[in-house]
ZAKE-147823 format. One record per residue (C-alpha): x, y, z; residue in one letter. Coordinates in steps of 0.05 Angstrom, whole numbers, plus 5000, padded with zeros to 4 digits. Example, Ala and Ser with C-alpha at 12.3 -4.5 7.8 and 13.67 -1.06 7.14 Angstrom:
<pts>
524649105156A
527349795143S
</pts>
This chain:
<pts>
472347184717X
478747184760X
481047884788X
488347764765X
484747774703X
482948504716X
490648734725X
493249054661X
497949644657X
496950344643X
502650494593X
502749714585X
508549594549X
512750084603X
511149694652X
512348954641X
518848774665X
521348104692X
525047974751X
521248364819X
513848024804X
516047374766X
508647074766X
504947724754X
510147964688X
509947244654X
502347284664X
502047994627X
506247684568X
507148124509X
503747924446X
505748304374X
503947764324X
502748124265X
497047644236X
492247934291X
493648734292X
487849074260X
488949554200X
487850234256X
492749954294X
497549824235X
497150484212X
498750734286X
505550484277X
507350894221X
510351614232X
505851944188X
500051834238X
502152294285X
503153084285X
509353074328X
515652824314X
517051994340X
521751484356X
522250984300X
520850464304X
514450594332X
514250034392X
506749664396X
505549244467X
499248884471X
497048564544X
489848224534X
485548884538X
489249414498X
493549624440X
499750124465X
503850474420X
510150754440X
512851374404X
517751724444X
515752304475X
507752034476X
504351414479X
497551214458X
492350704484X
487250364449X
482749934479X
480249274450X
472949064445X
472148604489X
466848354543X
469348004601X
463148154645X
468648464706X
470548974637X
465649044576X
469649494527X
464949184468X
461949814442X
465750444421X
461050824471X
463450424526X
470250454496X
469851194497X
466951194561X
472350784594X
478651074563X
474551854596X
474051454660X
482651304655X
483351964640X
479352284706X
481251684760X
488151714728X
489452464732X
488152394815X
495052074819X
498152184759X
496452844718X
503152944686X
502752254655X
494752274632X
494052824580X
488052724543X
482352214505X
483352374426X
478052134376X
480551694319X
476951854252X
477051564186X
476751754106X
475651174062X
481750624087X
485851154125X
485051414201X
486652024230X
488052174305X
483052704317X
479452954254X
473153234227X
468752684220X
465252164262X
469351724311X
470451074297X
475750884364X
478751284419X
484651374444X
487851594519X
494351944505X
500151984557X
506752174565X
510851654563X
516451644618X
523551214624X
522050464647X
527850674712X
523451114748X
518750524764X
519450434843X
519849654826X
526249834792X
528650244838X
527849684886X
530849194838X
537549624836X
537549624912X
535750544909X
528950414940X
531850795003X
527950845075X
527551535057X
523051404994X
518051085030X
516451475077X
515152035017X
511951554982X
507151445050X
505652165055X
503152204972X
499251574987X
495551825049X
494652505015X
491652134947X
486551834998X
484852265045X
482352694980X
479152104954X
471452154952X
466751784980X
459451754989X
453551315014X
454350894938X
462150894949X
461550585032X
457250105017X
461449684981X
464549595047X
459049165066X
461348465081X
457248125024X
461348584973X
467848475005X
468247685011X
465247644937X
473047694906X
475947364966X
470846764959X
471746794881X
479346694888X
478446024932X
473545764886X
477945874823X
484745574854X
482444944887X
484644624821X
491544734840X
491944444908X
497243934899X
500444324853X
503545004878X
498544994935X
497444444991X
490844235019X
493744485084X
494145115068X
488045245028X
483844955077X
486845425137X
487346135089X
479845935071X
478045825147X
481746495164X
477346875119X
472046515137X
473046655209X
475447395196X
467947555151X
464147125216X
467747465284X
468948245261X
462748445230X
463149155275X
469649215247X
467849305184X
462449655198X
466150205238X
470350195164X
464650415128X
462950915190X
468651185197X
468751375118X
475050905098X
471050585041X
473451044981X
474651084907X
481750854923X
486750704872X
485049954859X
491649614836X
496549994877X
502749664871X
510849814861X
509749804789X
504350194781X
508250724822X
513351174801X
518551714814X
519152184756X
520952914747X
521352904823X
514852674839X
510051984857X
506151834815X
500551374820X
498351084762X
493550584727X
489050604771X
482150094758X
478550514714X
473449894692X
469749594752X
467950054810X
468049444858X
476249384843X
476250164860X
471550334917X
474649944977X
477750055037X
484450515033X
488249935071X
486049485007X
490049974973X
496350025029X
496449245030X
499449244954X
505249624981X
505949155036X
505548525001X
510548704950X
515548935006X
514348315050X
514247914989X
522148004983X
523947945045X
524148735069X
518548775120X
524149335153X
521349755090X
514349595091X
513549705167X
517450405159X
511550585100X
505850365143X
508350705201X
508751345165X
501651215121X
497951175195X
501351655224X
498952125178X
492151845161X
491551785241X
487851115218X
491850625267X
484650195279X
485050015206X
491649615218X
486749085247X
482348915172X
489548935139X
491948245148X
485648085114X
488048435047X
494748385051X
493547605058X
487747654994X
493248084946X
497647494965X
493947004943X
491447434875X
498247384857X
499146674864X
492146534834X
495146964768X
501046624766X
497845914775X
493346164707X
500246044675X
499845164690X
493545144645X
496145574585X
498244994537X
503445614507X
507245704558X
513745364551X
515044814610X
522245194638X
517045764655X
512045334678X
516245094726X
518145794744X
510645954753X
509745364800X
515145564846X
512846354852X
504746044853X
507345634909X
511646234952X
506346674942X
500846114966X
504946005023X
505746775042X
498446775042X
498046245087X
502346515135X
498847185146X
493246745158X
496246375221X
495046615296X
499547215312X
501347485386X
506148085396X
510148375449X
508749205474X
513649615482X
513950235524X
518750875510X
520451285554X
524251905569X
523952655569X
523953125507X
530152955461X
532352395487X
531751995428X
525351625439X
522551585375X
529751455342X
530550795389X
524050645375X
524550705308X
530750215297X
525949655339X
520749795299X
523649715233X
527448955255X
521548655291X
515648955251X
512349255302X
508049905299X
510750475328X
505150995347X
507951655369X
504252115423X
504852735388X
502252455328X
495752185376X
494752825408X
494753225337X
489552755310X
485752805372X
486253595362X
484253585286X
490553905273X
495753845217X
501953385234X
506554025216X
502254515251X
504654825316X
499554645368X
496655175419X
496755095500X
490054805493X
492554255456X
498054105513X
491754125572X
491453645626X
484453445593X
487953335519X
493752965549X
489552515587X
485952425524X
491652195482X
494551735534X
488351335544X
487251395458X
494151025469X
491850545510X
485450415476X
489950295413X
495249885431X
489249405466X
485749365394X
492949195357X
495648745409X
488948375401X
490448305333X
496348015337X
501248585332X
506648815368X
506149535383X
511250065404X
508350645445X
512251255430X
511751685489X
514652105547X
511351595595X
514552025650X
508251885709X
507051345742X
499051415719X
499951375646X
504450755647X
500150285692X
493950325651X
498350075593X
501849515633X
496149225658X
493549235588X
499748785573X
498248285627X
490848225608X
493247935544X
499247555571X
503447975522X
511248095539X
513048735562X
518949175565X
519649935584X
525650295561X
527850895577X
531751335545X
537151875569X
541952335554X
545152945576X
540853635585X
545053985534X
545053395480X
537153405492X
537854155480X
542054045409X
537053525385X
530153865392X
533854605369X
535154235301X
530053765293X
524353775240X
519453375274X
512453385288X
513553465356X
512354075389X
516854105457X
521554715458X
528054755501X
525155165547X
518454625563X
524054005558X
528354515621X
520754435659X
519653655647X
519653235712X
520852505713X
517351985771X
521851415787X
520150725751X
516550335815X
518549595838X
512949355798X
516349635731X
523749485753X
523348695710X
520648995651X
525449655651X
531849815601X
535950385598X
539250655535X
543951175542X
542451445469X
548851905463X
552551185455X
551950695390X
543550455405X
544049795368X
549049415416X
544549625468X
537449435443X
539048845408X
533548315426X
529248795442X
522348795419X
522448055406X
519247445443X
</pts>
């Protein structure tokens, strides 16, 4: 059965809304005829079910695996018996099981939403939420929040601000970084796990090639995949190693995020199918992605995976992402192209479906194709608005920016925020993190990235490891190098909040050697007390 099959919503009815995922809302159509509601979930919609006071009327969504029932301050989920093999829900013990399962998984990301499984009893033809007698359904109940604070709304009203998303980062890499794992958990890792979805979704779309997908493309996304399972075997195995397979979210997209009482919430998480749930954490990142590169703002999603890795520290997993952000790409167009065989759907939004199948097929396709990227070298003592400049490249070319101070903390097993001790500023530890530098930029430029290297670069022996890593791979180059005034530099690092850890009094110590003949073609200055964009426009392209 088809994994878009497997999306469904947690408080269903609160989150179907048309206009940011065209294919994936029509797909999740709302059903309320009332010749198929059972006599439970007719009773559910009267007031006098519930103990607490409700909206009326009571609202009742439906999406293909579930009953919600909207009453104000609460809503209640019932799930339907049904066996899909990917979700068996047939048996009330399963059923009970399942909605216990929401519950846990659900409360990771999203306690103030999941509140509790009720039993559902009943006495002669009436039911009772909760009662004395033996259950005959179960129910998850959650508080039900406004439909605005969605993040796919917020995006929708243009208020999904830079700002957001590098929060939203930080709650992301905290939700997995205390995600558990174990041996069970990693080896669904294993390549034979992985490419069974991936291999699935081929199989169940070649019916639409010459519809919203070409033979061109099929064939070359296939081949990618193909290629990507054959040539990085030790990739994913240094996944599973490293402990990156966890029980992840599952379905982590905008609308299953949202902002709410001044929090992120991660919600509706797959509760049914542990192969959905125990993946890599960039399976999970690559939702995010998709969605943001889906409309056209790969300036947000580059700013939220440059904060995720920076704080994760997990900068070798950017080379198995183009692999799932590519395979949630095509999901979507597989669910959407679902929609051409349903003889219900009206033809104005089949036609809709075929043009969102077919973007979406195409997007695929192009994170499939051959990438090369350019490196970029900063430059520049303390406070002179390296990471800033940087920044601004990053966030108009796509390119990951990988800060030194971030390196040198990971390589410390220190906290971003923490203050680090003179043993973490060594000539042993700073050696370290330029040549972890090195080593990653190599990996990311071989993958097809373009990579900004965030550092002081302020001796001659730290740059020309990195440059002849750029002319190894034929890569273009540039160095820039940033100034400004001593007491501007002074201003900036006495008021910045910042990971990095340079006082006034080291930046009054800091040195810099010359840039050499060699470097002179590649080298730009910026002068960054002066507007930056006039004067690094172009940079960081071809």
């Amino acid at each position: 059965m088809a994994r878009a099959l497997h999306r469904r919503s947690s408080i269903d009815a609160i989150i179907i809304k048309p206009g940011f995922f065209p294919g994936f809302c029509s797909f999740k159509r709302v059903f309320m005829s009332d010749t198929t509601k059972p006599a439970l979930i007719e009773q559910m919609l009267s007031p006098e079910f519930y103990s607490h006071p409700v909206q009326t009327p009571i609202r009742l969504v439906q999406t293909h695996i579930s009953y919600v029932l909207l009453t104000g301050d609460y809503a209640y989920k019932v799930k339907k018996p049904l066996d899909f093999g990917f979700l068996n829900y047939a048996t009330l013990e399963r059923r009970k099981h399942f909605c216990h399962e929401e519950l846990r998984l659900n409360q990771r990301g999203a306690g103030e939403v999941y509140l509790e499984v009720l039993p559902i009893t009943q006495q002669g033809d009436r039911y009772c939420l909760g009662g004395s007698g033996a259950p005959v359904e179960y129910t998850v109940k959650m508080r039900q929040f406004p439909q605005d604070r969605l993040l796919s709304r917020y995006f929708d009203r243009g208020e999904l601000t830079p700002e957001m998303l590098q929060e939203l980062a930080q709650v992301v890499a905290a939700f997995h970084q205390a995600a558990p794992s174990s041996d069970y958990v990693r080896s669904f890792g294993e390549i034979s796990q992985v490419r069974q979805s991936i291999d699935e979704n081929y199989d169940q779309t070649e019916q639409y090639v010459g519809g919203p997908q070409t033979q061109q493309q099929f064939d070359q996304t296939r081949a990618y995949t193909d290629r990507f399972f054959a040539e990085q075997q030790a990739l994913f195995q240094s996944r599973i190693d490293s402990g990156q397979i966890r029980e992840c979210h599952g379905d982590l997209h905008l609308n299953n995020i949202c902002y709410w009482h001044d929090k992120y919430l991660l919600f509706d998480c797959i509760e049914f199918n542990e192969p959905f749930r125990f993946v890599d954490v960039m399976f999970d990142i690559a939702y995010v992605v998709m969605d943001l590169e889906a409309q056209n703002r790969s300036d947000l999603s580059t700013l939220f995976l440059n904060t995720y890795v920076e704080q994760t520290g997990d900068w070798d997993g950017l080379q198995i992402l183009p692999l799932y952000v590519s395979r949630q790409t095509y999901v979507r167009a597989k669910v959407t192209s679902f929609l051409l065989n349903d003889p219900s759907v009206p033809d104005d939004e089949k036609q809709a479906a075929q043009e969102t199948a077919a973007r979406y097929y195409r997007l695929a396709w192009q994170y499939a194709q051959p990438r090369q990227g350019t490196l970029t070298l900063m430059s520049g003592l303390s406070g002179s608005g390296k990471s800033t400049v940087a920044r601004s490249i990053a966030a108009r070319t796509g390119a990951i920016q990988i800060r030194s101070d971030a390196v040198r903390k990971h390589l410390g097993g220190i906290d971003l925020q923490r203050q680090g001790d003179s043993s973490l500023y060594s000539p042993e530890m700073t050696q370290k993190t330029y040549a972890r530098l090195v080593d990653l930029a190599s990996r990311l430029l071989d993958a097809g990235y373009s990579v900004i290297l965030d550092a002081k670069y302020d001796r001659l022996q730290h740059r020309q490891p990195i440059i002849a890593a750029a002319a190894a791979r034929q890569v273009p180059l540039q160095i820039i190098y940033c100034d400004a005034p001593q007491a501007v530099r002074e201003d900036r690092i006495r008021s910045r909040q910042d990971i990095a850890d340079a006082t006034v009094e080291v930046m009054k110590q800091q040195t810099f050697e010359s840039f050499t003949a060699e470097e002179q073609p590649y080298l730009c200055s910026v002068d960054t007390t002066q507007p930056v964009e006039p004067q690094i426009k172009g940079l960081g392209n071809d």
